[in-house]
N, C-alpha and C positions, 0 to 999 in steps of 0.2 A: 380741470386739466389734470391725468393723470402723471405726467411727468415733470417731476419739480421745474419752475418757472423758468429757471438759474439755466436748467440744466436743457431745455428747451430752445432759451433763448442762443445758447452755444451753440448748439446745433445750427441754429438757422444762419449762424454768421460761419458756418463750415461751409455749408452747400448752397446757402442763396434762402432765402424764403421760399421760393418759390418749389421748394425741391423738400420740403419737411412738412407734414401736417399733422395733427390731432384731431379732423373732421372727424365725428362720429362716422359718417357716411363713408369715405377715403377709408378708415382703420377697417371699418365691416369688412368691406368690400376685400382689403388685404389678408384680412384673417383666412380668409381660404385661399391662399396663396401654394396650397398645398393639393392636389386636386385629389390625389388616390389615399390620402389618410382620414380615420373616421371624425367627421365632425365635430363628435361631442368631446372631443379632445381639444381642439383648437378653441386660444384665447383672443379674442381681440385687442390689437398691440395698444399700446398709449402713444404711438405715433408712428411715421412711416415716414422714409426717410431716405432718399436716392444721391449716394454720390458715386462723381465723376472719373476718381483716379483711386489710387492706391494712399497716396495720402492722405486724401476726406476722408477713406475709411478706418485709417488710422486715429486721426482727429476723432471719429465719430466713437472708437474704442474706448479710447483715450478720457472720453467724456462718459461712457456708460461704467468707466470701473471709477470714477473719481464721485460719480453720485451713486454708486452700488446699483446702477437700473439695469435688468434681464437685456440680451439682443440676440437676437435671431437674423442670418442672412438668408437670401431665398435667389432665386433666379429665374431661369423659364427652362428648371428640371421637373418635368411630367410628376415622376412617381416620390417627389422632396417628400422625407420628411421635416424637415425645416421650416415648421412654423414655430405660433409661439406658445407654450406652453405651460409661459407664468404673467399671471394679467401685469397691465403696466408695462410691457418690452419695447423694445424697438427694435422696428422690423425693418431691419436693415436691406434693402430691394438692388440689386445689383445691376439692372437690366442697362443703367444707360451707360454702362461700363464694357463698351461693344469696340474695345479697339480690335484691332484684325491684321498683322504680318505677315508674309508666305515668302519664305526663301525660297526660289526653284529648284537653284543650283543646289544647297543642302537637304533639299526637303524636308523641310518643317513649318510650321506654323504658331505664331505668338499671337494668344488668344484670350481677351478677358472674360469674365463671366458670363456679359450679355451678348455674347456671342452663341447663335446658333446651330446645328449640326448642319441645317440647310442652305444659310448664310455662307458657311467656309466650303461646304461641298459646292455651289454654286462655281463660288471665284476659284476652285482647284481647278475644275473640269476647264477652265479655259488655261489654263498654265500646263494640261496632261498628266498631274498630279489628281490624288483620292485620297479622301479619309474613308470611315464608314459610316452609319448611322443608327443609332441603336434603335432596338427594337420598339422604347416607349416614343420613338418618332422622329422627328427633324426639327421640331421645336425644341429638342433638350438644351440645356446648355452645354456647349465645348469642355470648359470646366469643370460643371459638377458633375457631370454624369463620365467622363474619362477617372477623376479621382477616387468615385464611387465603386462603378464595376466595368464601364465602359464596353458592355459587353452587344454583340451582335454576330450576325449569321455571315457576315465577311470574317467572320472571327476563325472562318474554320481555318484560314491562311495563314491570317498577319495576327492573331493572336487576342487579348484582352486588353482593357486599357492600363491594365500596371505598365506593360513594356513600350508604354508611347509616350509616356510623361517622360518631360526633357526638365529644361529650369523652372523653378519656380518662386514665386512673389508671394508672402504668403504671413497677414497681419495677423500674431498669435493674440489671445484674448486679455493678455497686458497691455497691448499696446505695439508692443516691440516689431518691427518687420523682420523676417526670415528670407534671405536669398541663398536658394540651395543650387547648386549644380554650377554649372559656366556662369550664370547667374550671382555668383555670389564672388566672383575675382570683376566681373568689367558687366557692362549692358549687353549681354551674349547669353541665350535661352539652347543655344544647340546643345549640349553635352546636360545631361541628367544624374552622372555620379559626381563630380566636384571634386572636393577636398575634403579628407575626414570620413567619416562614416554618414552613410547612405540615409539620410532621415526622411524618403520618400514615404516608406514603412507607415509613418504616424498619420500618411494621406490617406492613402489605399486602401482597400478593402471592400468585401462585401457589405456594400450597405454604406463603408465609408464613415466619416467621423459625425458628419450630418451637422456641421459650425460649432462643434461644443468642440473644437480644438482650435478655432479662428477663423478666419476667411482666408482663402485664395482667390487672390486679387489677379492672377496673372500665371499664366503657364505656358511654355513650349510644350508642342506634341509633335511625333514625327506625321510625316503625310509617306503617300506611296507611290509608285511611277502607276501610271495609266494609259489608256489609247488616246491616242492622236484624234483620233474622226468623232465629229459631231456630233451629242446625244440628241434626238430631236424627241421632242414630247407630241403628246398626240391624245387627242381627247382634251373633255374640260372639267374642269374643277373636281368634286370628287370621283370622277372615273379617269383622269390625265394617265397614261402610260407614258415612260420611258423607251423608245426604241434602240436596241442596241446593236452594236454595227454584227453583221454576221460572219465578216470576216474575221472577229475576234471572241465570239461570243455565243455558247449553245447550250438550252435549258435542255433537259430531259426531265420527265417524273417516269418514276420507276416500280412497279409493284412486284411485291413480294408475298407468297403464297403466307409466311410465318415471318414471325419480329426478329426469330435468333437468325433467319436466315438474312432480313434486312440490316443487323447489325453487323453479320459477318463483313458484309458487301460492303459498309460502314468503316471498318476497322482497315480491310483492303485496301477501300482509296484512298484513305489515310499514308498507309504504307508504299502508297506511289504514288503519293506527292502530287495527287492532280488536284484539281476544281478549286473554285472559289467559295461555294456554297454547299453543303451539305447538309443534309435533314428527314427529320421526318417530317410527314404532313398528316396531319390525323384530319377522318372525311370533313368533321366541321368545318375547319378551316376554310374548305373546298365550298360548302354551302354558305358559307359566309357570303365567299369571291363572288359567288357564281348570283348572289341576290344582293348585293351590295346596292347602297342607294333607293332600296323599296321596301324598306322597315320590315319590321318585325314579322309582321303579315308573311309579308312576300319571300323570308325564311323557312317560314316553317310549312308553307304551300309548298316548297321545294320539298322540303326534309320529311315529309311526312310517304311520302313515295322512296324520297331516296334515302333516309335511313333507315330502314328495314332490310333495305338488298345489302348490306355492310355485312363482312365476314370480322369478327374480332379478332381473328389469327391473323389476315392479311394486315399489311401495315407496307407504306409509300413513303418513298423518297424522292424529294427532289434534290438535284443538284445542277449549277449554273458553271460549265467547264471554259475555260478563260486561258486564251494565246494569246500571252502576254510576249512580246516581242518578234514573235513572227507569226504566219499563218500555221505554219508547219508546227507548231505547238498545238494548236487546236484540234488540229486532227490525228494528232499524237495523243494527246488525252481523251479524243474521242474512241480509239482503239480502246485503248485500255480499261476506259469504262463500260465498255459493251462486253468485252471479255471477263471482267469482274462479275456484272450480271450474269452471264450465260456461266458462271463459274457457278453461282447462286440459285440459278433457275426462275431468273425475276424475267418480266416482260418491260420491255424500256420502251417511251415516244415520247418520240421528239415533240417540246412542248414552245409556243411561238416567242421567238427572242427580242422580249420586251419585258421590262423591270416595273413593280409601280411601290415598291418600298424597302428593298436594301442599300439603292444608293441616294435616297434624296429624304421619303416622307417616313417609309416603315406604315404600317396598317391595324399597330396594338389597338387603338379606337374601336376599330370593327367589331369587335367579339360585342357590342354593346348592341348590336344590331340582332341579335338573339329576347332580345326583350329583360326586361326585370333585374335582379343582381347576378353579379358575378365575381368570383376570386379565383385567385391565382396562388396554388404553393410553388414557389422556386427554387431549385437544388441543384448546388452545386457538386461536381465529384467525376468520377470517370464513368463512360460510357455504361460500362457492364453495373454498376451502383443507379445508374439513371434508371436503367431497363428496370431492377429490382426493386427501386425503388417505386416504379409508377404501378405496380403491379400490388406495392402493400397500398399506394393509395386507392387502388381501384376497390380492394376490399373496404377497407374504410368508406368510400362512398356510398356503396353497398349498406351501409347502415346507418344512414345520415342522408334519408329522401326528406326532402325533394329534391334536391340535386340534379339535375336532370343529364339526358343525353350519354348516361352510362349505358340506358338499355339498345342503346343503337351499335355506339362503336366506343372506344378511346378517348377521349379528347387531348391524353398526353402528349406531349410535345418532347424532342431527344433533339438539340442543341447541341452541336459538338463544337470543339475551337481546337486550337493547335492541331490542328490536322489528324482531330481525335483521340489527344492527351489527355482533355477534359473536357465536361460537356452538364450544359446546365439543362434540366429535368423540370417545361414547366405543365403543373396540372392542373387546369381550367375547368372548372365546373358552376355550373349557374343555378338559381332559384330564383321563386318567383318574389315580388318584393317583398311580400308580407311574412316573407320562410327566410327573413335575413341570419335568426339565429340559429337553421342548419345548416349555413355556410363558414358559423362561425364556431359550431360545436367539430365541422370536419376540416377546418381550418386546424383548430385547438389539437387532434389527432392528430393531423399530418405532421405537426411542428413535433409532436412528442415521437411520431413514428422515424423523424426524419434524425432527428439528436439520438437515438437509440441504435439508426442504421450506420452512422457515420459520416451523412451529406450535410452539409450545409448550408441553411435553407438565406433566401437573398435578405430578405427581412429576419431575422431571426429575434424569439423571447428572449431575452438574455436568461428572464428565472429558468427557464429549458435547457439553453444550449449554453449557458455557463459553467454550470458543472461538471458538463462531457466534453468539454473544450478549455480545459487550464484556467478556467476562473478568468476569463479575459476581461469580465464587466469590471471587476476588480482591479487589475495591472491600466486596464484604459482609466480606472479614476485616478490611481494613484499619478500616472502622468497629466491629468488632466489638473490635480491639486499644485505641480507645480507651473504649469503653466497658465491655470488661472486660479490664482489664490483667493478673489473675491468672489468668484464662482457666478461669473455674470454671463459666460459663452454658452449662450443654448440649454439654461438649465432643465429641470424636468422634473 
């Protein structure tokens, strides 16, 4: 038994026996509790270990800084990095920690960790209430992935997840509990600034603190108004569509002869305040959709025809324009979007008004249907910083084959939020399996290209992007030494 006897046996009279193990098998099996981080990094815990409220986890704290043993929390966030990273931890599993509140009348939501993006959007849509769902899926957790970056393509309206976090619950890695906001006078999560100064700050961020600042056990987040009429789904299992009412709801995809001209039209509808979705779509994406569910094969039987007729100038937008409280909004923003394009020179169709991943599942999975490896750089920054930036990566790719599917089209992505304030820049590129180390050599470029240009990549090296960014690795220890002085939260 890796974990002292003493200190074991605590545990189990926290959560129940039945809820803490050290099976060699149970621990394996959790050490990949991480799904998008590289293997040979991940330790198998010295036990595993599920509790129920905010207190066991406290309790469970409380016992790992009193025998000096590593903990790690985890949840059912897709792209965690949060596993464990020093043998002997406990891996603290949050999942059956799924309480769920929805105030109508305020609109918000009090949400624990094992709460899902698909869970809370479920029970909104029957209250006429929406949150969003990020892009790694509807399986993320509520929690970790709003504190993290919270970030999606309904983003281009209602914003990021910094400005949804309300009260929060939140065990620091001494032990001690933190209640910030309304949260910290009475049992009230609506109001996120409090008393005193704002200590959301030490949540947030890109990438987020990843439990080397404690757990959060509990958060309010805001939710949004939404339509009244019925979402009815259609189709099964991996092809299920969302149909969406037409009286409040209309896709267009959009082509544009060149990218400066698609960002113009970009920036435009920004500045008139329409649509819910904006973006670009690079063709893959499109051959993805269009072969979904018949592997790899049945990909590139498509793409092998249809990437070659790709122009690399041309570059597509979608956008999902949304009349929210009357009809007469929707075809008010219909106006205006057609006039934007015709301002632009783009050709716009109307595309059929059915959803299958911004408001429930999200589709990040797919891109695996391409076969072999693949990575992702993600950059954050403004619009005009995204464009430039995708453009030093394409040169980098350029020198870093096998990488594939440069010689067709793009596969950049331009992500915009705040109604095109800011906009995250991501670029996908695959190899085959055995070529995993020129994924990782244009990997290594792009992070050095990216700290050089001034974005900010979602994962970021800290040896990279500490230097060009105020030494943050640095000011994060130095707060991280007083809040845990036995250096048991999340070490590395």
């Amino acid at each position: 038994m890796s974990i002292p006897k003493e200190a074991y046996q605590t545990l189990q009279s926290i959560v129940g026996p039945e809820w803490v193990s050290d099976d060699p098998a149970i621990c394996e099996a959790d050490r990949y509790c991480s799904l998008s981080s590289p293997s040979d990094e991940k330790r198998r815990p010295g036990c595993s270990i599920e509790p129920a409220s905010t207190e066991e986890v406290q309790a469970i704290v409380r016992v790992a800084n009193r025998y000096k043993v590593p903990f790690v929390a985890t949840s059912t966030y897709y792209g965690a990095g949060t596993y464990c990273k020093k043998d002997n931890s406990i891996l603290i599993d949050l999942k059956r920690m799924n309480s769920l509140e929805i105030d109508e009348q305020n609109q918000y939501a009090i949400v624990g960790p094992g709460v899902a993006f698909a869970a809370l959007q479920g029970d909104l849509f029957k209250r006429g209430l929406c949150t969003f769902v990020p892009g790694c899926g509807g399986q993320a957790s509520v929690v970790a992935n709003t504190i993290n970056m919270g970030d999606a393509p309904l983003g281009w309206r209602h914003s990021l997840g910094y400005q949804r976090i309300l009260g929060v619950e939140w065990v620091l890695p001494d032990g001690e509990i933190l209640r910030m906001g309304s949260r910290s006078m009475s049992n009230d999560f609506f109001w996120g600034e409090g008393p005193g100064p704002d200590l959301r700050g030490l949540l947030r961020g890109c990438a987020g603190h990843q439990s080397r600042l404690g757990i959060v056990t509990k958060i309010g987040v805001k939710v949004f108004p939404f339509v009244s009429e019925e979402l009815k789904p259609e189709g099964w299992a991996y092809h299920t569509t969302m149909n969406l009412p037409t009286n409040r709801f209309k896709w267009y995809n959009i082509r544009f002869s060149s990218r400066d001209d698609a960002i113009n039209a970009m920036f435009e509808i920004g500045r008139c305040e329409i649509a819910l979705v904006v973006m670009t779509v690079p063709p893959i994406f499109r051959g993805v959709a269009r072969t979904r569910g018949v592997g790899c094969g049945g990909f590139w039987e498509f793409w092998k025809d249809a990437g070659p007729k790709l122009s690399r100038s041309q570059t597509d937008l979608r956008v999902l324009l949304y009349g929210i409280g009357a009809n007469k909004r929707l075809a008010y923003e219909e106006k205006v979007l057609l006039d934007i394009v015709a301002d632009y020179k783009g050709s716009a169709r109307e595309a059929p008004c059915r959803d299958e991943t911004n408001f429930m599942a999200a589709d990040a999975i797919c891109a695996n249907v391409v076969g072999g490896r693949f990575s992702s750089e993600v950059s954050y920054e403004s619009i005009n910083q995204a464009v430039r930036y995708s453009k030093v990566v394409d040169e980098i790719t350029d020198k870093h084959r096998p990488p594939i599917l440069q010689e067709y089209n793009t596969t950049d992505w331009v992500c915009p939020y705040e109604l095109g304030y800011i906009a995250k820049m991501e670029c996908l590129r695959m190899a085959a399996v055995e070529d995993r180390q020129a994924l990782e050599d244009w990997k290594n470029d792009c992070q050095d290209a990216c700290a050089e240009g001034g974005a900010y990549a979602l994962v970021p090296d800290n040896k990279v992007f500490g230097p060009v960014w105020g030494n943050y690795p640095e000011k994060e220890d130095a707060i991280r030494a007083i809040f845990d002085p036995n250096k048991v939260s999340a070490p590395e």
